[in-house]
N, C-alpha and C positions, 0 to 999 in steps of 0.2 A: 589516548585510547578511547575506542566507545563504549558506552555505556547506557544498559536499558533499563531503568529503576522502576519498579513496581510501587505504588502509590494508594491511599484508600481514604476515603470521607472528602476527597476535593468536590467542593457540592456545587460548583458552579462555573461558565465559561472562562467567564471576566475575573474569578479567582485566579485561576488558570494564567491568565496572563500576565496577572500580576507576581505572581510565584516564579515564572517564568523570569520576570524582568531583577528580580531579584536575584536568581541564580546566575544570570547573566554578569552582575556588577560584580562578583565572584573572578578575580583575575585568573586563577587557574582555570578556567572553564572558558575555551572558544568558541564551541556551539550548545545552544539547549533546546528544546521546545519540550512544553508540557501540555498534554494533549487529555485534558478533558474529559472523553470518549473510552481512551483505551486504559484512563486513570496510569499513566506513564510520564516518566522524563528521560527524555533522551537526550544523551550532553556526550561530547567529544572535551575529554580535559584529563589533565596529569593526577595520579592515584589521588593528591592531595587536593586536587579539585572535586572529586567525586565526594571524598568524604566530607567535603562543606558544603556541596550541595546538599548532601542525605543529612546533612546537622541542618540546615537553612528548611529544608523542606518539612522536619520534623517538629521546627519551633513554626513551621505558618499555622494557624488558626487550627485545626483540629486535622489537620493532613498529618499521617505518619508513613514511612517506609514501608513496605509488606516485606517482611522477612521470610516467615510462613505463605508457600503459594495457597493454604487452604482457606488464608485470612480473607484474601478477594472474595472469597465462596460465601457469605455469609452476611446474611439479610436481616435488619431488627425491622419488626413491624412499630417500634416505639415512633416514628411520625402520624401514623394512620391512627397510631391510639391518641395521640395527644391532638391532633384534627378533631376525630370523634367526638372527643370530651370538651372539648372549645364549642365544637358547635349546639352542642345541649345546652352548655351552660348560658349561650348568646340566646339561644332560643326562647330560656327560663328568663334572660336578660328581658328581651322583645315583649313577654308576658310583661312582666313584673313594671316595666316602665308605665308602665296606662295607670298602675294601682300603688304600688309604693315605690315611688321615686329614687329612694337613697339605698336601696336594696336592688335597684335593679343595676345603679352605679357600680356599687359592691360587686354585685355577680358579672358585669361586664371585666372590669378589673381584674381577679381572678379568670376569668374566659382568654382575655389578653395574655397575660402572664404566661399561663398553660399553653399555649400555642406559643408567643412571641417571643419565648426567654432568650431560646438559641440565636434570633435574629439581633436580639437585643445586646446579649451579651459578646456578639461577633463585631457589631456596632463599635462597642466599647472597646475595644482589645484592637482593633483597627485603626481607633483613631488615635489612641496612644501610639502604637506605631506608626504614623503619621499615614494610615492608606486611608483617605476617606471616604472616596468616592468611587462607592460602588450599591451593590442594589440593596443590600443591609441599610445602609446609609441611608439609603432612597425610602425605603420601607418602615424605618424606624421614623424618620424628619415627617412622614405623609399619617402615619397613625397618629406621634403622639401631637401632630397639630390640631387632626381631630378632634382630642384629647381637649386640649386647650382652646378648641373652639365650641366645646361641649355637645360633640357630636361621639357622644359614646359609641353608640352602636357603629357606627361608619368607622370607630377607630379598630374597634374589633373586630369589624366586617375586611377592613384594609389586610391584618395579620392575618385575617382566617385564609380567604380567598389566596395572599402569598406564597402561603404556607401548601394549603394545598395543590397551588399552581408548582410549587417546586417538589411534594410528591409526584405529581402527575410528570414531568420533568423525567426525575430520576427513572420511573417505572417505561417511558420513552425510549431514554437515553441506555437505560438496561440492558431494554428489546433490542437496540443494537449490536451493544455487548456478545448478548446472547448470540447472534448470529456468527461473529466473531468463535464464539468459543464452539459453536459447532464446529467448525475449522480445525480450532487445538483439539475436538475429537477424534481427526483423524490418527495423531499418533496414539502407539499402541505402549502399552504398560508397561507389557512383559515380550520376551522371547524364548522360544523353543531350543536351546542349542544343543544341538546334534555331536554326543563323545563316546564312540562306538557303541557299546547298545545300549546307554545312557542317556536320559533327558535333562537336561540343565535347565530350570529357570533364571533367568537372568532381564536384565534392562537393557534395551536397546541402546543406549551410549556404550554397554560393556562390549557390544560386537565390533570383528574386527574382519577385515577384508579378507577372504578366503573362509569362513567360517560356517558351517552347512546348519541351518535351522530347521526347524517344521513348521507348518502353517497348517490349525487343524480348520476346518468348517465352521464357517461365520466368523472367523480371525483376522485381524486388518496383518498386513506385510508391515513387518519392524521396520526395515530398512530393504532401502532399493536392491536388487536379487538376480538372479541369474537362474533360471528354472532348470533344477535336477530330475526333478519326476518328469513319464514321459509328456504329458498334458498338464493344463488347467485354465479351470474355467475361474476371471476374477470381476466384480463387479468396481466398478473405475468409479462411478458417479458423484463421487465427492470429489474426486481427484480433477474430473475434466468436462463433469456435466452431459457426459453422455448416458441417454440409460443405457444402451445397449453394451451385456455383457462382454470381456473383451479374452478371446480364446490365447493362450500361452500354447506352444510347441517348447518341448527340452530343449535347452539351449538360447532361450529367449528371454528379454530383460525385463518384470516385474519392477513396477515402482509402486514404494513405502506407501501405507493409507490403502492402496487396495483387499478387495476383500475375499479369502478364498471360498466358490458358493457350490464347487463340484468335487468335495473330497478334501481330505489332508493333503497337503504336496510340500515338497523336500525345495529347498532354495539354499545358492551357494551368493553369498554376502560378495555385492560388486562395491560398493560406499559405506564409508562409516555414519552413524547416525545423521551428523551435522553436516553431512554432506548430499543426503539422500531427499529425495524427494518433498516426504513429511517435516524435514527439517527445513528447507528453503521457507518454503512454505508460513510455516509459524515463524522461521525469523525479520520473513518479509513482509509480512503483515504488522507482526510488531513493530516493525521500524518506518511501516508507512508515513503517519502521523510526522514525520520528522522534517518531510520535504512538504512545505505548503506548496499549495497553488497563489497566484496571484491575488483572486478573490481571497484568501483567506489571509492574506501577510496586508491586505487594504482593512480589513476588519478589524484584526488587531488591534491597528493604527487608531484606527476609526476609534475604537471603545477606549481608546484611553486618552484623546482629549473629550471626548462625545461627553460622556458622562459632566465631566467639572463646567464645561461649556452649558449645560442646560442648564444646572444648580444656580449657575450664573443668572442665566434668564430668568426664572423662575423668581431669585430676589431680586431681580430687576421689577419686576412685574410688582411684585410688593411695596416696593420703593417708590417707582416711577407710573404704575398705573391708578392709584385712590388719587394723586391731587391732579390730575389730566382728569381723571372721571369728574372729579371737582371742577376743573376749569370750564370741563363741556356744558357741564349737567346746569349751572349755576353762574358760571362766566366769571369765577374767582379761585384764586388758588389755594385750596383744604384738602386733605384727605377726606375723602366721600368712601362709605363700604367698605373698609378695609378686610371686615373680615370676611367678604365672598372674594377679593381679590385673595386674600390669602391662599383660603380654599381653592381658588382657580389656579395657584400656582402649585399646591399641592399635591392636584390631579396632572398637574403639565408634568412633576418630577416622575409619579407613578406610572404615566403612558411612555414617559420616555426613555425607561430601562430597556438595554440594548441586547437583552434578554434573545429575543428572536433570532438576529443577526448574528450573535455570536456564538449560537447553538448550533443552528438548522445548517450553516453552510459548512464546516466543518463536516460535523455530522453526515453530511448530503456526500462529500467525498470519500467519507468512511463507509457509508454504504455502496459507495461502486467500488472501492477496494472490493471489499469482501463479495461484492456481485462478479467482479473478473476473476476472483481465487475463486469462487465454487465453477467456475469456467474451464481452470485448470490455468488462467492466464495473474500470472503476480506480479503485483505491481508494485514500485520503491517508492512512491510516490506520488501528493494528490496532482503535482506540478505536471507531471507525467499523464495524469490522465489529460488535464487542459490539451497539451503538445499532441497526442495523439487526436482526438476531435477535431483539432486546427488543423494537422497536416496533411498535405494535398501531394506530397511526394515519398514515395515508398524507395525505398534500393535495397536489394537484396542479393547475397551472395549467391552461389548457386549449389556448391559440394556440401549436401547435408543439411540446407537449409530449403532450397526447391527440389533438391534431389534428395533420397534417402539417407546417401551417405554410408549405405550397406555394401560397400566395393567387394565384387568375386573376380576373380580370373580369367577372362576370358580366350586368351591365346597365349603360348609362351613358346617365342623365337629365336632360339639361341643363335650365336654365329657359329662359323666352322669351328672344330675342336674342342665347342662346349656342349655342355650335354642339359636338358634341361633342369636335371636336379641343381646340379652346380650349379643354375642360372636363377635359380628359386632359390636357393639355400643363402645366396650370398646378398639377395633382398631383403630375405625374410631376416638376417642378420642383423643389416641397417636400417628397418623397419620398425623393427621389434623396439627402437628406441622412439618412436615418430609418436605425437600426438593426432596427427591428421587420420581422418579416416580408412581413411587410402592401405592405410597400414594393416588394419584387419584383414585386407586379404590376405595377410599373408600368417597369420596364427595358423599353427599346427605343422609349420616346417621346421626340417632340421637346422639348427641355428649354429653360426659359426663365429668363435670370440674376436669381438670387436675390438681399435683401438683407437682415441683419438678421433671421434665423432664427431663432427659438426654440421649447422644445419645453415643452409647457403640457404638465404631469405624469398623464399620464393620461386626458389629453384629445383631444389632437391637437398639432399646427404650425402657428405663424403666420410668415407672413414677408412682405418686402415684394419687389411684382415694376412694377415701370415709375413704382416712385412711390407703388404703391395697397398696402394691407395687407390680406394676403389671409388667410383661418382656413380649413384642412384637417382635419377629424377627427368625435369624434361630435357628435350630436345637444345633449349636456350643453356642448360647448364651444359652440354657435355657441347655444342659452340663455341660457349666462353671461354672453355678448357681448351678450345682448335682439336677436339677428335673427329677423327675422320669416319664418318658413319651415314649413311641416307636415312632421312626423316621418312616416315608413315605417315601418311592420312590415315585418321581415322575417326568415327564418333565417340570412342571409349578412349579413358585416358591413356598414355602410353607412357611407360617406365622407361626408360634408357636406362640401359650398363656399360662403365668402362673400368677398366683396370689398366694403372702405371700408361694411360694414354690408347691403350688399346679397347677399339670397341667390342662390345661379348653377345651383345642382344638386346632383347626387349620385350616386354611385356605388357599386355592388352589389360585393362582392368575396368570391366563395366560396373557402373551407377545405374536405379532405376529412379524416375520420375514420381515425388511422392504423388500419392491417389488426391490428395485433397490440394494441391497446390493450382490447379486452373481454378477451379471451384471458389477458389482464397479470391484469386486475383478480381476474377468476374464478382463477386460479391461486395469487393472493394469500392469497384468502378462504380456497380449501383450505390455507393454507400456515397458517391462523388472524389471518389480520389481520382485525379485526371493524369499523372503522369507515375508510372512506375518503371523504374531504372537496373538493370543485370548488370554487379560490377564483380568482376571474375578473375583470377587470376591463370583460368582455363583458355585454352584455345578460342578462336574466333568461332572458327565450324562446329565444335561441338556447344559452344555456349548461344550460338546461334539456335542451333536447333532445341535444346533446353528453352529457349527465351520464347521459341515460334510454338510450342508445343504447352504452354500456359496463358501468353496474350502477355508478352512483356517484347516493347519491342524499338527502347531504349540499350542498344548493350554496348557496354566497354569490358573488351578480353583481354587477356595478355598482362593486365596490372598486375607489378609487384605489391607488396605491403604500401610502401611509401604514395604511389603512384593512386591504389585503390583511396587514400587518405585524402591526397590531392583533389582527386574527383569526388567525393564525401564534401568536402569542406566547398566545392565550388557549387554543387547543389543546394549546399544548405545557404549559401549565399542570394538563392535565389526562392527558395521558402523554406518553410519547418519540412526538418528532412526526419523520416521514420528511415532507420537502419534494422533487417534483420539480418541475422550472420549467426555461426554457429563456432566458426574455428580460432585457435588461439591466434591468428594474423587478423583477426578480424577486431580484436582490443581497440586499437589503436581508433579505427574508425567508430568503434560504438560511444567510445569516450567523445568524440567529435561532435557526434547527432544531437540533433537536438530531442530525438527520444530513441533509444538502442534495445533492440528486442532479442532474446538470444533462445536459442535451444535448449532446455532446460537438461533433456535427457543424453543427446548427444554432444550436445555441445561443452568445449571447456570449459575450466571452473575459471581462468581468464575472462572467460567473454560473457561468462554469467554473468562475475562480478563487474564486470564493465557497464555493462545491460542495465536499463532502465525497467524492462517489462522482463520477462522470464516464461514461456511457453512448456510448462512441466512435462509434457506429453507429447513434446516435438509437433503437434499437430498446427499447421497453420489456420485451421477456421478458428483459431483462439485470437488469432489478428483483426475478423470478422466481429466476432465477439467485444473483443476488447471497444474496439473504434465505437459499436453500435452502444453500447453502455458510457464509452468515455462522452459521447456527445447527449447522450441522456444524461446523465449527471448535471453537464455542465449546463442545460437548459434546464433542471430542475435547479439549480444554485440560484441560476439568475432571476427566476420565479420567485424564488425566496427572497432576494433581495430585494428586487422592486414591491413585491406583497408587504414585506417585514417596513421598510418605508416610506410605502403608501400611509400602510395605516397608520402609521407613527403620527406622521404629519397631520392626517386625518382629524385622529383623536386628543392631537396633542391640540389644533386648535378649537375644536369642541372645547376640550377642559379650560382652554384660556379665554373662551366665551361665556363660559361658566352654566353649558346647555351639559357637560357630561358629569354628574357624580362621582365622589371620589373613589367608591364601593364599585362603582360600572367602570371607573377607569382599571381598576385592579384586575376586574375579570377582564377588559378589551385586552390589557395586556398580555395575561396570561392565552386567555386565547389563541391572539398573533402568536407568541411562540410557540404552543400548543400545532395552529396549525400548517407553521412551519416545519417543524419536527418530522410530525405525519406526512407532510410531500416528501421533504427529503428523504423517507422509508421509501418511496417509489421508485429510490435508486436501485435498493434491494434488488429489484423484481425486474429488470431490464432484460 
């Protein structure tokens, strides 16, 4: 099973992954990752793997389980004050040094101590458990050699400057948080539940499907609804990033997080909490963090030999650089200066905490998640976003995904001796059991008991009604069967009837063209996507005209399930293929894609879950959106990277030159992550 664990005091990347690799060695536990960011682990494992991970996780360093969600909520300013108090006392230090000498020792000491204990004694508890290499490690080895080379002030200067690089850190890494939890503001507390002239408060998980609410003024929607009042006016903006308010007519479907801004209004419960809107939402954010990107699974990697590799060099340089400086300097073999080579390798271990790298890029894909959710666009994944920025070929279904998907009636033809109610009645029968869109035209007819239903893959429904076995669907299914009937042209789709082999009729059912679907395509093309594909299990003629009437003019019609797969998998054979679709035959190929986008509002909870991205709002300029952010991101990552390793190299051989101080090497460091961080917030704002 999966599992989202809540986490609190994991104070750093590279902890992070070691916590991670730990949980891993854990034989019940298949998959984990611990993410940093959203202070979470995510693990796929048997009950009894879960609770060794939440024992493992509770004995690492000062990480505990959140049990209480109000524990996350909760800030000590105790580093700001022990900062503060560090730095008076260095300052008293810096006096005191010029006039009494052994009193300025004394007060650096104490100054140390007051800021360095928690590094100090993380240090220690680390290395007994044999993890040693990490920036504790790094920060402790770089002070207390200070120490030892009687560079007091630089030792305290080394803690200080750490110390307040990893507030500055947290207070960063927070601001992300924070945006994040504007997100979990969308859902709501409480609900209104409507029990004849009774108000019930209640919590949105206790509502249940059919259950009539109220929604008074300036109140978000519990869950996704169905508008009873005759109007309402609701403001979306968190939901989809549109400002403009979004008008409801009775009878029209409200999604959860919106806000009512023209009156109280009455709503009839279409999804249960975990199902709705608000709910995707917060679970798919939470689980972002779970699927890296590439960049981010190379980091990992990177920071866990990275670190033991430098430590390495750095005693090299102790070892191997005083009798070569000997050899040069004098043309004999002695240690010459050992203690500025010290020094110089001190500074080489303190520039090279991979601090930067393993903050800012993570990070950098956390904030375009949460840039495409205030879009209205969700994302499973930072892997997902890469795939979309890369891909240069789009396919897309057409029923409910380019088209509305809002099927009405347009003609109904009966044959001789039928009458058209009987011709309606005996669809809306075998309909009433359909997932497909197609089917709402037919809510509000008299319905007649079915038996023995099945659903022929791409064809239609057969089922039996009074005895007789009746086929609903197209032209190719009542062929298959040999009834004898003449085909219609037409642009709307057309229902075929037969019963016991006899033809009955037929009926017309038009789709409208969504408003924002050419707009999608064209916006695509300038974004560079060069090749976009219609694969349909619709007619040739009418998925033609769909295809001519947006600028898509690749089309394959006529596929079954199977066949639509076929062609999915032979596209993606020739680049990264973006799938959007909406309907529960569309699973099969979103699993395929190499990124699968689904309809969030219309479409099945099959092909949600199938789905890679999730479009909350049906609206496709959220594909716009997405792409334009996923390629932002991913050139802010890469910024980061070569910036974060620039300067590494930079200042790593400065300090082994012995031109950078080991105080200057603390702040460059700090810095570099510092202004790594801050780019990666530019994902935000895409």
């Amino acid at each position: 099973m999966k599992k989202v664990i809540k986490i609190k005091n994991l104070h750093c990347a590279g902890c992070a992954l070691e916590l991670e690799d730990e949980i891993r060695e854990i034989k019940e536990v298949e998959e984990v990752t611990v993410d940093f960011v959203t202070q979470t682990i995510t693990l796929t494992a048997s009950d009894d793997g879960i609770k060794k991970a939440i024992k493992k996780a509770n004995k690492f360093e000062n990480v505990r389980v959140v049990e209480d969600e109000t524990e996350t909520k909760k800030t000590g300013v105790k580093p700001i004050i022990l900062i503060s108090v560090a730095f008076l006392l260095f300052i008293i230090g810096l006096v005191l040094s010029n006039t009494v000498k052994v009193a300025s020792v004394i007060v650096y000491m104490v100054a140390y101590l007051t800021v360095g204990y928690p590094v100090l004694i993380s240090t220690a508890k680390n290395v007994i458990k044999g993890r040693v290499f990490d920036e504790n490690f790094l920060m402790t080895i770089a002070s207390v050699g200070a120490f030892c080379l009687g560079e007091f002030s630089e030792g305290v200067l080394v803690m200080l400057l750490y110390q307040t690089g990893e507030w500055l850190q947290a207070l960063a890494v927070g601001s992300s948080r924070k945006s994040i939890g504007e997100l979990m503001a969308l859902k709501s507390d409480k609900a209104y539940l409507i029990q004849g002239d009774d108000l019930l408060e209640i919590t949105p998980e206790e509502l249940k499907i059919g259950d009539r609410i109220l929604v008074k003024t300036g109140e978000k929607l519990p869950v996704d609804g169905k508008l009873l009042s005759k109007e309402g006016t609701f403001d979306v903006k968190s939901l989809t990033g549109e400002s403009e308010p979004k008008y409801a007519s009775k009878g029209e479907e409200v999604l959860s997080g919106a806000i009512s801004i023209a009156g109280a209004v009455e709503v009839e419960v279409v999804r249960l909490y975990q199902d709705s809107a608000v709910g995707k939402i917060l679970e798919l954010v939470e689980n972002a963090g779970s699927k890296r990107a590439k960049p981010e699974k190379f980091i990992s990697k990177f920071a866990k030999y990275y670190t033991p590799i430098v430590c390495g060099l750095a005693l090299l340089t102790i070892v191997l650089a005083p009798p070569i400086a000997g050899l040069i300097a004098e043309n004999r073999f002695f240690y010459k200066d050992l203690g500025r080579w010290v020094r110089s390798a001190l500074t080489f271990l303190v520039i090279s905490c991979p601090c930067a790298l393993v903050i800012s890029v993570p990070l950098t894909y956390f904030s375009g998640i949460g840039a495409c959710a205030k879009k209205g666009v969700l994302v499973k994944g930072a892997t997902y976003l890469d795939t979309l920025a890369n891909a240069n070929i789009f396919a897309f279904d057409k029923t409910g995904t380019l088209t509305e998907g809002d099927f009405k009636i347009v003609s109904v033809q009966p044959a001789e001796n039928v009458t058209e109610k009987e011709l309606l009645e005996m669809v809306a029968s075998v309909e009433i059991n359909s997932n497909h869109p197609l089917a709402k035209a037919f809510d509000g007819f008299e319905k007649r008991k079915t038996e023995r239903l099945e659903e022929v893959a791409g064809l239609g429904l057969t089922a039996e009604i009074d005895g007789k076995t009746l086929l609903v669907g197209s032209a190719k299914l009542l062929k298959e069967k040999k009834i004898d009937f003449i085909e219609q042209e037409s642009v709307n789709t057309v229902v075929y009837v037969a019963r016991n082999g006899e033809y009955l009729g037929l009926i017309e059912v038009g789709d409208k063209l969504r408003s924002e679907a050419k707009e999608t395509i064209d916006k695509l093309k300038e974004q560079g996507v060069e090749r976009f594909v219609l694969l349909t299990g619709d007619r040739e003629e009418r998925a033609r005209k769909t295809a001519n009437e947006v600028g898509v003019y690749e089309i394959n019609a006529n596929l079954l399930p199977q066949e639509k797969l076929e062609k999915a998998e032979e596209l993606k054979s020739q680049g990264a293929l973006v799938y959007v679709g909406d309907g529960i035959n569309d699973a099969p190929v979103m699993k395929s894609a190499d990124c699968a986008v689904s309809m969030g509002k219309l479409g099945s909870a099959a092909a949600v879950e199938a789905s890679d991205l999730v479009l909350i709002s049906d609206n496709l300029k959220g594909l716009v959106w997405g792409k334009k952010i996923a390629k932002r991101t991913q050139k802010i990552v890469f910024e980061n990277i070569v910036f974060s390793v620039a300067m590494k190299v930079l200042f790593m051989a400065l300090g082994l030159f012995g031109v950078l101080p080991l105080s200057l090497a603390v702040f460059a460091d700090v810095g570099v992550m510092l202004l790594a961080v801050l780019n990666s917030f530019r994902a935000k704002f895409s």
